[in-house]
C-alpha positions as CSV (number, residue, x, y, z in Angstrom):
1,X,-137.3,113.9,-139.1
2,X,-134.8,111.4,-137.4
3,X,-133.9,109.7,-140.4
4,X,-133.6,113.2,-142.6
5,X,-131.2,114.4,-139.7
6,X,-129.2,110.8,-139.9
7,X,-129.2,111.2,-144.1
8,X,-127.9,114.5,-143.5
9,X,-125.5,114.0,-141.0
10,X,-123.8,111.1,-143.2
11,X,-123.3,113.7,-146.2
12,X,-126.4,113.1,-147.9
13,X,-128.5,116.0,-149.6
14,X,-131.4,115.9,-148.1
15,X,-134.8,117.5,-149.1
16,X,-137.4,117.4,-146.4
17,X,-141.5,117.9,-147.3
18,X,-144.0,118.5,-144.6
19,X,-147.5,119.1,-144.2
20,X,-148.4,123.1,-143.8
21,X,-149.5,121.7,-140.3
22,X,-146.4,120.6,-139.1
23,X,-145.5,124.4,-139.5
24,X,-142.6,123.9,-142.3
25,X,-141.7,127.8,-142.4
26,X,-140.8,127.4,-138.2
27,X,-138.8,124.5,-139.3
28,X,-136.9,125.9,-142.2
29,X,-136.2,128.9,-139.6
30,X,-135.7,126.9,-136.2
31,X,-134.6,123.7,-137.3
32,X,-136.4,121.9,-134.9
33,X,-140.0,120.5,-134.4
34,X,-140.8,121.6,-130.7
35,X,-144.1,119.4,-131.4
36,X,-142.6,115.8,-132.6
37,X,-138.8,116.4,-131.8
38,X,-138.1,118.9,-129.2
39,X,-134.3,119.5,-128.1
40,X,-133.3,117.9,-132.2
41,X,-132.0,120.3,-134.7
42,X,-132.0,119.4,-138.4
43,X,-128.6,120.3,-139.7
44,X,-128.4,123.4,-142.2
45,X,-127.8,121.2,-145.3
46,X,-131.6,119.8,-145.2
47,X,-133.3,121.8,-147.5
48,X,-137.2,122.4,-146.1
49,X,-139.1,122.3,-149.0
50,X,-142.4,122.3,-150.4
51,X,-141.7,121.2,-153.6
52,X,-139.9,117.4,-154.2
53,X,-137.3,116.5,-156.5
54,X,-139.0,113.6,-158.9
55,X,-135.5,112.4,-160.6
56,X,-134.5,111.9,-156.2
57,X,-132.4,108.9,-156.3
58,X,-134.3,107.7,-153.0
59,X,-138.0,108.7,-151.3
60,X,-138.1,107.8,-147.7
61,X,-141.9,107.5,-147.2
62,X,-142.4,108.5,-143.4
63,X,-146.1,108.9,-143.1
64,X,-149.1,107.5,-141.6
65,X,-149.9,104.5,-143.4
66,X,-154.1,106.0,-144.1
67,X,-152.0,109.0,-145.8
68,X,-149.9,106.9,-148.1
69,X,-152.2,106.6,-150.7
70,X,-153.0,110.3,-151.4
71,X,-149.0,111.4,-150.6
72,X,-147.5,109.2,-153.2
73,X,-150.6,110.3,-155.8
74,X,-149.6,113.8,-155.2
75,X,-146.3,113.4,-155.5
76,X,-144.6,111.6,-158.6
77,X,-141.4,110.3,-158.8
78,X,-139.1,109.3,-161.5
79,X,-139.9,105.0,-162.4
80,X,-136.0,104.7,-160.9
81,X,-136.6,105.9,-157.7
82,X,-136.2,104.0,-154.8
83,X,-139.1,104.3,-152.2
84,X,-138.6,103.3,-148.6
85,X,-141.5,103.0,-146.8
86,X,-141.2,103.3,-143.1
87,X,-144.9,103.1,-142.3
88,X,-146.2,100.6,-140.3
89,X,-149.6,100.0,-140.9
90,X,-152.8,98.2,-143.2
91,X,-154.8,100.0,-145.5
92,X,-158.4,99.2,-144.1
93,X,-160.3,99.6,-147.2
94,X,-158.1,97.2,-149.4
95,X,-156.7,95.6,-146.4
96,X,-153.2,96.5,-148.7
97,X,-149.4,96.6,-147.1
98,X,-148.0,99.8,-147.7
99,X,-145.5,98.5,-150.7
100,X,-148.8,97.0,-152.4
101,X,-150.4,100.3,-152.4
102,X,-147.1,102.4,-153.7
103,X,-147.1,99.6,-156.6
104,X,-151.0,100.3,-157.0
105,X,-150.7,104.1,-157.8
106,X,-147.1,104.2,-158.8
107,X,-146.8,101.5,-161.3
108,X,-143.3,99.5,-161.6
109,X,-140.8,100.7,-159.6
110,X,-138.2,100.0,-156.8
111,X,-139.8,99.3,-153.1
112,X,-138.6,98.6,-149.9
113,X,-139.8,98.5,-146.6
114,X,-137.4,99.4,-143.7
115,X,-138.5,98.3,-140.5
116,X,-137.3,97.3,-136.9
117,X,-137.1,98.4,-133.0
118,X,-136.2,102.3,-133.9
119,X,-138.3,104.8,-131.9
120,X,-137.6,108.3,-133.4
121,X,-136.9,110.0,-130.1
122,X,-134.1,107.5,-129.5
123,X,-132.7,107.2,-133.4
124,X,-132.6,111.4,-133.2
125,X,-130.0,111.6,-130.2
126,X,-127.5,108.9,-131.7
127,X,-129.0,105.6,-129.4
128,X,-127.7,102.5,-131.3
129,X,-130.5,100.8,-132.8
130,X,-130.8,97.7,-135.5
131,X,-133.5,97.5,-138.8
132,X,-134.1,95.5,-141.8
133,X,-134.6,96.7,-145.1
134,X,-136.9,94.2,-147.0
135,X,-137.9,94.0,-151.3
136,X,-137.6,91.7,-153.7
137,X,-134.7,93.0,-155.1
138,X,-131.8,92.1,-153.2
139,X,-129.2,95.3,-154.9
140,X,-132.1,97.6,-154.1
141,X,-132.0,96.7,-150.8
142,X,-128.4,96.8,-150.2
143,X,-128.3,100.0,-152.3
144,X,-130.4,100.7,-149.4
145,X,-128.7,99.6,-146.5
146,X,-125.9,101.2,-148.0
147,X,-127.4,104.6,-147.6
148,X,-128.8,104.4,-144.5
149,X,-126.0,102.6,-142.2
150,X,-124.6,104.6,-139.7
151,X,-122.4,104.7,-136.8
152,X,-125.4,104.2,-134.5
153,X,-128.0,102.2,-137.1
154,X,-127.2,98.9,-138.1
155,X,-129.2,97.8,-141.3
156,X,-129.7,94.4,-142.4
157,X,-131.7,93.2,-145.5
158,X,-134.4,90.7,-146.1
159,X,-135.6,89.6,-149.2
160,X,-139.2,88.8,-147.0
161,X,-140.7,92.0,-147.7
162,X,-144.6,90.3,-146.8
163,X,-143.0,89.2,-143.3
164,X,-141.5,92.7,-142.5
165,X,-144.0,94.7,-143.2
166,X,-147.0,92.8,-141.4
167,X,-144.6,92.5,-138.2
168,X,-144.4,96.2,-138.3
169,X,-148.1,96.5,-138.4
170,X,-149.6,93.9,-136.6
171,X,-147.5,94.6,-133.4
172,X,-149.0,97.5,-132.7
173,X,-152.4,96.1,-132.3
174,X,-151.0,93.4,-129.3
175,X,-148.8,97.1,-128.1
176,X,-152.4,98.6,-127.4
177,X,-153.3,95.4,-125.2
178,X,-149.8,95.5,-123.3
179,X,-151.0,99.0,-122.3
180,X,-153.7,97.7,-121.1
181,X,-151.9,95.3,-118.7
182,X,-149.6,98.0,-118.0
183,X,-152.9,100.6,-117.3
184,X,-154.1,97.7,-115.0
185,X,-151.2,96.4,-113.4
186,X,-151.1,93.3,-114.1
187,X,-147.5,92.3,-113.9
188,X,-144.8,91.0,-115.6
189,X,-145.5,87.6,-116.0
190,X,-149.0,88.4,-117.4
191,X,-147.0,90.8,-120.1
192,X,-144.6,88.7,-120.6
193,X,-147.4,85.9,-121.4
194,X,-149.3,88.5,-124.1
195,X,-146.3,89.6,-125.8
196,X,-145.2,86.0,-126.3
197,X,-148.9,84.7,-127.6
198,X,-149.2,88.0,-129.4
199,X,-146.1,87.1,-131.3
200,X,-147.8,83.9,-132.1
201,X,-150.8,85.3,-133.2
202,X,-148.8,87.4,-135.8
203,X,-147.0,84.2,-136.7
204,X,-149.9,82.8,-137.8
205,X,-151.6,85.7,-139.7
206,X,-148.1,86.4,-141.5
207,X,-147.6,83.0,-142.5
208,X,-151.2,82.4,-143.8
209,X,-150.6,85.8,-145.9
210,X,-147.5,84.9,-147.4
211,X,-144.5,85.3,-145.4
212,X,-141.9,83.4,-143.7
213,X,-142.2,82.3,-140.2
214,X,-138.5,83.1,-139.5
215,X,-138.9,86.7,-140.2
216,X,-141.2,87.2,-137.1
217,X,-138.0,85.8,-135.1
218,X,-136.1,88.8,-136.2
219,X,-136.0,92.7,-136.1
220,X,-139.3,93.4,-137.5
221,X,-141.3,91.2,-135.9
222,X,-139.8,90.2,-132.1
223,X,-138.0,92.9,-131.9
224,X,-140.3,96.0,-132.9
225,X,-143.0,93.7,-130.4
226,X,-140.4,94.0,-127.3
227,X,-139.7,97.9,-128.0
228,X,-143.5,98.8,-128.9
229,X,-144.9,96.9,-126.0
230,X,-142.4,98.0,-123.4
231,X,-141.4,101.7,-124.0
232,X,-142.6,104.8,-122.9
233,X,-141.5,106.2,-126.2
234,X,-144.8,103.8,-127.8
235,X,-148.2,105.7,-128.5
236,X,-149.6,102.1,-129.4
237,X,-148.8,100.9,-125.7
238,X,-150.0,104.4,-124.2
239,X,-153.4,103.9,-125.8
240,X,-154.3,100.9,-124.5
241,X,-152.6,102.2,-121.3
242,X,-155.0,105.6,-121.1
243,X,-158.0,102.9,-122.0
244,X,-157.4,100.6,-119.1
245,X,-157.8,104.3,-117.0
246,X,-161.2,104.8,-118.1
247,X,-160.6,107.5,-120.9
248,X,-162.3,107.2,-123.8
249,X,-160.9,106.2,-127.2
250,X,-162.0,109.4,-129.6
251,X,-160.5,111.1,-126.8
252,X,-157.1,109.4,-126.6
253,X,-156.6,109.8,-130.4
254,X,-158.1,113.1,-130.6
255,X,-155.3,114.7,-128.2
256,X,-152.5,112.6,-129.9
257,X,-150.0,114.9,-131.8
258,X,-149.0,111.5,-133.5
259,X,-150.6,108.8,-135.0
260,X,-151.3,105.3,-133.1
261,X,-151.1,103.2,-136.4
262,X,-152.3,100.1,-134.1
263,X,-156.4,101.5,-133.8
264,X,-157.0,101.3,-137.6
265,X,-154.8,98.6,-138.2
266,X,-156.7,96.5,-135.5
267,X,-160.0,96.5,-138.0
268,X,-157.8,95.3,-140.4
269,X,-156.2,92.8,-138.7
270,X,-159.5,91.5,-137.3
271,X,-161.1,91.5,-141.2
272,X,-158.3,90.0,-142.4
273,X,-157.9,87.2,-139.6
274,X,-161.7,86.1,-140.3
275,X,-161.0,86.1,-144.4
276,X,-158.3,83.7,-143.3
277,X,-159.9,81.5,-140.9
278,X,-157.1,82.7,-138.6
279,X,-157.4,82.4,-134.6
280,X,-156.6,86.1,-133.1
281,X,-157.8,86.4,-129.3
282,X,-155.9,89.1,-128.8
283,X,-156.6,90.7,-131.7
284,X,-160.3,90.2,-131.3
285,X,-161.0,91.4,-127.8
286,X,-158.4,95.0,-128.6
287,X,-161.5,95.0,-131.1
288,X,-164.3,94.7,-129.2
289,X,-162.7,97.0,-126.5
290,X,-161.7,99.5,-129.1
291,X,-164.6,99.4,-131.6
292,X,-167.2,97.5,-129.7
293,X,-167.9,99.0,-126.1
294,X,-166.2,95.8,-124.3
295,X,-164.9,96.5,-120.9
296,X,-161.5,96.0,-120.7
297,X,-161.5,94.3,-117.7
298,X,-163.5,91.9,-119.1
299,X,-161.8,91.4,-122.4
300,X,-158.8,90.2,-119.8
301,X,-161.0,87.6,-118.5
302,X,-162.0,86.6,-121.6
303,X,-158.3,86.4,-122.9
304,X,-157.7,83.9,-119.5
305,X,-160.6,82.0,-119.8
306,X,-160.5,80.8,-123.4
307,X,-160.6,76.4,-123.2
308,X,-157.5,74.4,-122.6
309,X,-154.6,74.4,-125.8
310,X,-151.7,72.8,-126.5
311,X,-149.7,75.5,-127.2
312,X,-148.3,74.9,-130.7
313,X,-151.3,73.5,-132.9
């Protein structure tokens, strides 16, 4: 909803879909979502509608990565459309990135991933925020960037569209362990310490799967780590957060209005990590806390007490 309202606002015509559970006829009425974006109006020239337009010249993606698969099956658009997908997550079964699984059903067409530090609730009331827009066609991404720069969103391209979209994923499984240290209060230095070797981890994953190290330098990978580890805005960070209190996962995500992309992607992060014979402590023991019964406290310990590194190998 905070990019339709940006779109719109720059003089773009903007058809919006929802799911019937996201009460689109309130919507189309209100103009605001009093459940995702309360106090944000949509501006009268988004047309709410249940039907798409498949000759659009651009289809911004914005759903849970587990729902991309069946939303762009259901919905087909013209071989010349653009998609941009802003999901940040794995498909567990095929352990696919999003663009690989719109090529999958869609066929040949024009992808991009658009990615980067840009919480919703700060992008929807006009906060200056920077992202990347990465494919492997470099005028479809500045077609891209084109469209979506703003007064208050800076877009750069990438043509590392491997690198983008695993930073975007993968640092929401170290967010859930920095709300863990934030749950337990275990300081700044120790946060400081996880984000840092968290980046690393997802250094190492990235760069066995493809991408280029540099990109987890940048936007989508430091950068969506800081935001998503240290804001109250992150569902990711509040998980792990609520876990270190003693609640209980199904719980958590049960009461969640949103999706915390980092739980699922953390089984395939951890399935993909052992395929590669990659080293992912952190990775592992948000695993075994989320999926296996570990104590949390404990998984800390284990994260502290791992044998002497050098710390680049």
């Amino acid at each position: 909803m905070a990019l339709t309202r940006l779109l719109a606002l720059k003089g773009h015509l903007v058809r919006l879909w929802c799911r019937d559970e996201d009460d689109p006829q309130t919507l189309r009425e209100t103009r605001e979502s009093k459940m995702f974006l309360p106090g944000v109006l949509l501006p009268e020239s988004v047309d709410v509608n249940p039907e798409i337009n498949p000759d659009a010249d651009i289809a911004v993606l914005a759903v849970p990565s587990h729902a991309m698969r069946p939303v762009v099956s259901h919905f087909r658009f013209s071989p010349n459309t653009i998609r941009v997908s802003v999901a940040k997550g794995i498909e567990n079964e095929t352990h696919l990135r999003m663009s690989e699984v719109i090529h999958v059903v869609c066929g040949p067409c024009p992808v991009v991933a658009l990615s980067g530090p840009s919480h919703a609730e700060e992008v929807s009331h006009d906060l200056p925020a920077s992202v990347v827009v990465a494919g492997a066609d470099e005028s479809v991404c500045e077609v891209v960037q084109d469209v979506f720069m703003w007064k208050t969103l800076r877009v750069y391209t990438s043509p590392d569209i491997i690198g983008v979209e695993l930073g975007g994923s993968l640092k929401n499984v170290i967010a859930i362990a920095a709300g863990v240290s934030d749950g337990f209060q275990l300081g700044d230095s120790a946060k400081a310490a996880l984000v840092t070797r968290g980046l690393h981890e997802i250094s190492r994953l990235g760069v066995a799967l493809g991408a280029n190290p540099l990109t987890f330098a940048g936007l989508s990978g430091m950068g969506d780590l800081i935001v998503t580890c240290m804001s109250r805005h992150s569902r990711n960070r509040a998980v792990g957060e609520r876990i270190a209190q003693g609640q209980h996962l199904d719980a958590i995500v049960g009461g969640m209005a949103m999706v915390a992309e980092g739980v699922r992607t953390t089984r395939a992060v951890t399935e993909l990590a052992e395929r590669e014979g990659i080293e992912m402590p952190i990775a592992e023991q948000v695993y075994e806390v989320l999926f296996e019964g570990a104590d949390p406290k404990e998984a800390v310990s284990a994260l502290m007490e791992r044998g002497a590194k050098p710390e680049r190998h």
